[in-house]
C-alpha positions in Angstrom: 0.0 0.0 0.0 2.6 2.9 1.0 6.2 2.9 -0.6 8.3 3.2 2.2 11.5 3.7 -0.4 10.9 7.1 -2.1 12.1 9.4 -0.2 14.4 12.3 -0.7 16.8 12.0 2.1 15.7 9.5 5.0 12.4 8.1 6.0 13.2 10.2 9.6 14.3 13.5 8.1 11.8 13.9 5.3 8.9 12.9 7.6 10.5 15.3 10.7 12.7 17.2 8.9 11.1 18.3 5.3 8.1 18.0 6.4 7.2 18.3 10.2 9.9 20.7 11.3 7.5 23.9 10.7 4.6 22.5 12.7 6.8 21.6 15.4 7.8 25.2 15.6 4.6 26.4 15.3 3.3 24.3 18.3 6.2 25.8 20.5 5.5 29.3 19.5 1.6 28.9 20.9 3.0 26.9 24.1 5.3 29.6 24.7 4.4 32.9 25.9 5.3 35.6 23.7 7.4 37.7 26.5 9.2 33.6 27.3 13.0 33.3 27.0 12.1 30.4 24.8 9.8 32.2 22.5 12.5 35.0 21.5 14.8 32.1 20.9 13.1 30.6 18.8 12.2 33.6 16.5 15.9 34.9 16.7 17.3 31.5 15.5 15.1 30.9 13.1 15.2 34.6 11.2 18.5 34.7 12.3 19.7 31.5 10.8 17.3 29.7 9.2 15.9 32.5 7.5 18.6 35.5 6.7 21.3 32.7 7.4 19.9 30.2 4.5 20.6 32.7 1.9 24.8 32.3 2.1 24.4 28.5 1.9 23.0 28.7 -2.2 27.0 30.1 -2.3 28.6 26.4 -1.8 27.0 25.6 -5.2 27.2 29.0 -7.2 31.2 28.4 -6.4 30.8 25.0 -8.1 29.0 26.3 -10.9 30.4 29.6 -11.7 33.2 28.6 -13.7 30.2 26.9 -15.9 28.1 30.4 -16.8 30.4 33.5 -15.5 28.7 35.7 -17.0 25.5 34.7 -15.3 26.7 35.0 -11.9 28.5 38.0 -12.0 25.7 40.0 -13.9 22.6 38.5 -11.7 24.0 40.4 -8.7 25.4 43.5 -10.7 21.3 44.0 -12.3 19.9 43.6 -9.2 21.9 46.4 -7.2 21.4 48.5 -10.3 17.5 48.1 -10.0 17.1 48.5 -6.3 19.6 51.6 -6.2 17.2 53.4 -9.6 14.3 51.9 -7.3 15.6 53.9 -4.2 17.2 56.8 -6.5 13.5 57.8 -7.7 11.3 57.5 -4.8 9.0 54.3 -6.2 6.8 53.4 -3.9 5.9 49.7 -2.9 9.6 49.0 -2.3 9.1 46.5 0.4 5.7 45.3 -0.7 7.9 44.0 -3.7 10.2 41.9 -1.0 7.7 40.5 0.9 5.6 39.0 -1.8 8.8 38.4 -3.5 10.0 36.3 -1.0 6.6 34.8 -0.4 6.8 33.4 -4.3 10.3 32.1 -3.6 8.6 30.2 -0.5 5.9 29.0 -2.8 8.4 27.5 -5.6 10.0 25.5 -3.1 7.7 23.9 -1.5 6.6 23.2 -5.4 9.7 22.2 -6.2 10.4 19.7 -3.4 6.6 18.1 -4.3 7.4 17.6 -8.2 10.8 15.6 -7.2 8.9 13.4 -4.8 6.4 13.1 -8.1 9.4 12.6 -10.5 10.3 9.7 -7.8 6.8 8.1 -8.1 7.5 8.3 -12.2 4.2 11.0 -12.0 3.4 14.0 -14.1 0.6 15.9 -13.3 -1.0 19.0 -13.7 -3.4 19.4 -11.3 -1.0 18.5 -8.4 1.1 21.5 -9.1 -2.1 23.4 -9.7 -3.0 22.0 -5.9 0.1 23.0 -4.4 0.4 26.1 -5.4 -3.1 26.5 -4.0 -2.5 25.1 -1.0 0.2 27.7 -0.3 -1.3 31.3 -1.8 -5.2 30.9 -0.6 -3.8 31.1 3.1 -1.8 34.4 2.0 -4.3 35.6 -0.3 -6.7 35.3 2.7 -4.5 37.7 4.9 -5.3 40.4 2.4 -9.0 40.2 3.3 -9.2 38.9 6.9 -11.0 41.8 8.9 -9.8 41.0 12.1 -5.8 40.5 11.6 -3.0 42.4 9.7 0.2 41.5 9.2 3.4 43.6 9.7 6.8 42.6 8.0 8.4 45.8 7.5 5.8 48.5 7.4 1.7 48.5 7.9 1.4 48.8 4.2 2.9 45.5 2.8 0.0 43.6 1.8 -2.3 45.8 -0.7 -5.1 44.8 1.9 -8.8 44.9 1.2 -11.2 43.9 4.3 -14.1 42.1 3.6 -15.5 39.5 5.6 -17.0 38.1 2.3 -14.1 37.8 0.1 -12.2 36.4 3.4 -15.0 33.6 4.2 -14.3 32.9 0.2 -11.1 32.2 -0.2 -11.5 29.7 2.8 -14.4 27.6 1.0 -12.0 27.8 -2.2 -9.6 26.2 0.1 -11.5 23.7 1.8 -12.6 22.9 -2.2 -8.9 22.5 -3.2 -8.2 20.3 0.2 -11.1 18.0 -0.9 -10.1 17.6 -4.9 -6.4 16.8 -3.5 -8.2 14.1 -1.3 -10.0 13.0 -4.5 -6.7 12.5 -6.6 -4.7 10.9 -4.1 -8.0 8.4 -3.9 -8.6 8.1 -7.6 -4.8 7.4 -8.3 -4.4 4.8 -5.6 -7.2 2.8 -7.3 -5.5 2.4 -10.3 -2.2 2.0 -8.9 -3.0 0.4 -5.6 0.2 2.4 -4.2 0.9 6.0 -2.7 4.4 7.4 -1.6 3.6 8.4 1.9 6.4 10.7 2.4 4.9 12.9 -0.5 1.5 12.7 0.5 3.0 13.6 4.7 4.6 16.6 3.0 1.8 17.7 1.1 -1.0 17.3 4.1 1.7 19.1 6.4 1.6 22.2 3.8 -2.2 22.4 3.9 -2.3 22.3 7.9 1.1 24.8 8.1 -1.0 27.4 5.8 -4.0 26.7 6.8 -2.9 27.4 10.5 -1.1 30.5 9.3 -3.3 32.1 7.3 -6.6 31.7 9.3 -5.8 31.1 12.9 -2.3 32.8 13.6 -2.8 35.4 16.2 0.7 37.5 15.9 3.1 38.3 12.8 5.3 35.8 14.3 2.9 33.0 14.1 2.7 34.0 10.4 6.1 34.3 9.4 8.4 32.4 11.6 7.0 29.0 11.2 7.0 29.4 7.7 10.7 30.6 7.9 11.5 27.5 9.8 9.8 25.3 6.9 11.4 27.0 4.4 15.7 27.5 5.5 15.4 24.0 7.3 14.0 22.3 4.2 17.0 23.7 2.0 19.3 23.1 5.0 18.4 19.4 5.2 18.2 19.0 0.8 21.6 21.4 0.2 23.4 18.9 2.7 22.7 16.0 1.0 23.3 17.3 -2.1 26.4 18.2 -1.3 27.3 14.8 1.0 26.3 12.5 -2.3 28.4 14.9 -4.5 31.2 15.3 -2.7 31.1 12.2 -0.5 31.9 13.9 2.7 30.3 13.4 6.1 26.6 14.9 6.1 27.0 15.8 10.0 30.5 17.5 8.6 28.5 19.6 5.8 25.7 20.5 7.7 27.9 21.9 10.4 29.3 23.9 8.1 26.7 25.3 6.5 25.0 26.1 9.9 27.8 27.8 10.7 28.1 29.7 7.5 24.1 30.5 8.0 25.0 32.1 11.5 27.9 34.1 10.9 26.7 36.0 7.5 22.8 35.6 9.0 23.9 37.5 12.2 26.0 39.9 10.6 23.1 40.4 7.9 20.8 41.0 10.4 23.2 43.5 12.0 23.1 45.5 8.9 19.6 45.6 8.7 18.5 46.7 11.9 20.7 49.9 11.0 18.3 50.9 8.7 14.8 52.3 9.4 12.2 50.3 7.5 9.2 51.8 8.7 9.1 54.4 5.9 7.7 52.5 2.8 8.3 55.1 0.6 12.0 55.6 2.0 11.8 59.3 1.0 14.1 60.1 4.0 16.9 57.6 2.8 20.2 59.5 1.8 21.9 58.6 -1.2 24.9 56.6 0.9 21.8 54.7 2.1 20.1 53.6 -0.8 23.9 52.4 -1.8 23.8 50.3 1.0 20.3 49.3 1.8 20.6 48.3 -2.4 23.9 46.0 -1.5 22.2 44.6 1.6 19.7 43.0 -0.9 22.2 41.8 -3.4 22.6 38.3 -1.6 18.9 38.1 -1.2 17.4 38.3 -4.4 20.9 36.5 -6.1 20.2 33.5 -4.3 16.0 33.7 -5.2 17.5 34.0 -9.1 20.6 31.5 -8.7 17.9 29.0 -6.8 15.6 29.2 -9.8 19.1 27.8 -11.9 20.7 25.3 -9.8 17.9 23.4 -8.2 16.6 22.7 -11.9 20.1 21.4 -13.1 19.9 17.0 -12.5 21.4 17.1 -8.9 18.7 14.6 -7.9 19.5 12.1 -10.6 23.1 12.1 -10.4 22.5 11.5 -6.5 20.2 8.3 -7.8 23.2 7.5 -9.8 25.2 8.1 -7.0 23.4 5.0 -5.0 23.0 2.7 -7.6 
């Protein structure tokens, strides 16, 4: 009935790990109070290093790779500063609404992207399961926008281009419920003809619906929004980007991972240093000086490199050369 063989990594970390690792952390943050010891610890290490500190472990693979397409990876980072400083330069509003739902996408392609290689494992194409998982993850958000009795604060009040309506909010969640149901209905119909289902794909999936569903509709602070899905998000592409780089490389796992945590604290703290020297709470960043918008536009650089590098490496065969790399 379940195939207990295709997994990405282990059986115990794609279950715990790729998987159940967000709702754990979700769980601690509501038995926590939010003035606890343990509660700030747990949002400072995730932003900290799960979250800014994630983004200097894509540079372990743009190393390997940039003797391949130079001219990619030295003009991707070049463009962006150029954009954000013109951005800054000429007073365009929406500056941080365009990272948050930025980021939000990158989120969103992940968890997409992890779901078609457990599909690609079950020899499975289809459609309407990307359609579903994109669903699964942008209802919850696109419900924030509308829920009357909750906003969400990332960097400023004005992030989300929110719209309250008690209607449209009560909508999104039958939509949901709707999209929850037909994913039901597929996993059903395809295990009749094939009289098998991948339970590791089907755990990550049903641990998506009940992460975003929590967030999105029953979160009570910003940090029950954000930080859980922080967690899921650098702990996922801690766990995959070690064993990548263990089935490359053939080097201890606990070795890489040590490495790459301690990569993701040293440039996550400092990263978070530099931004806490900036005021965000302007949207419009009218009072930035020019010096500022130089840095605040280099502080970015990383960020948005590794959304753009992601969208190159993580397509390149890595998975089937780690098959290979068993047989």
């Amino acid at each position: 009935m379940f195939s207990h063989s295709k997994y990405l990594v282990s059986s115990k970390i794609d279950i715990l790990g790729l998987s159940l690792s967000s709702l754990i952390c979700l769980l601690l943050l509501r038995v926590f109070n939010a003035d606890s010891t343990a509660y700030l610890a747990i949002v400072l290490v995730v932003s900290i290093v799960l979250d800014n500190g994630h983004v200097y472990m894509t540079y372990s693979r743009v190393f390997r790779e940039y003797s391949e397409d130079k001219v990619f990876f030295i003009t991707v980072p070049i463009l962006i500063f150029f954009v954000f400083f013109m951005w800054l330069s000429n007073d365009v509003p929406y500056f941080w609404s365009f990272v948050v739902y930025a980021t939000f996408f990158h989120f969103a392609r992940q968890i997409y992207g992890i779901n078609r290689w457990y599909m690609k494992k079950d020899g499975m194409s289809s459609k309407i399961r990307d359609f579903i998982i994109y669903a699964i993850v942008i209802l919850p958000i696109l419900s924030m926008h509308f829920n009357p009795y909750f906003t969400v604060m990332f960097y400023t009040p004005n992030d989300f281009y929110t719209y309250k309506s008690e209607m449209l909010y009560n909508l999104v969640i039958d939509v949901n419920i709707l999209i929850v149901v037909a994913w039901v209905l597929v996993e059903l119909i395809d295990y009749r003809k094939t009289k098998e289902i991948n339970l590791y794909r089907v755990i990550f999936v049903f641990s998506n619906i009940i992460l975003f569903g929590a967030v999105g509709y029953f979160a009570r602070t910003a940090e029950e929004v954000i930080v859980p899905v922080m967690m899921a998000h650098g702990f996922q592409y801690l766990v995959l980007s070690t064993k990548t780089e263990n089935k490359l490389h053939n080097i201890s796992a606990k070795k890489i991972a040590a490495i790459l945590l301690f990569l993701a604290t040293v440039f996550g703290g400092l990263d978070t240093y530099f931004q806490s020297l900036f005021d965000m709470s302007n949207s419009y960043l009218f009072n930035y000086t020019e010096l500022d918008k130089v840095l605040l536009s280099l502080l970015l650089v990383p960020l948005f490199s590794h959304y753009i590098y992601d969208m190159r490496i993580w397509k390149k065969s890595y998975f089937e050369k780690l098959e290979e790399r068993r047989c």
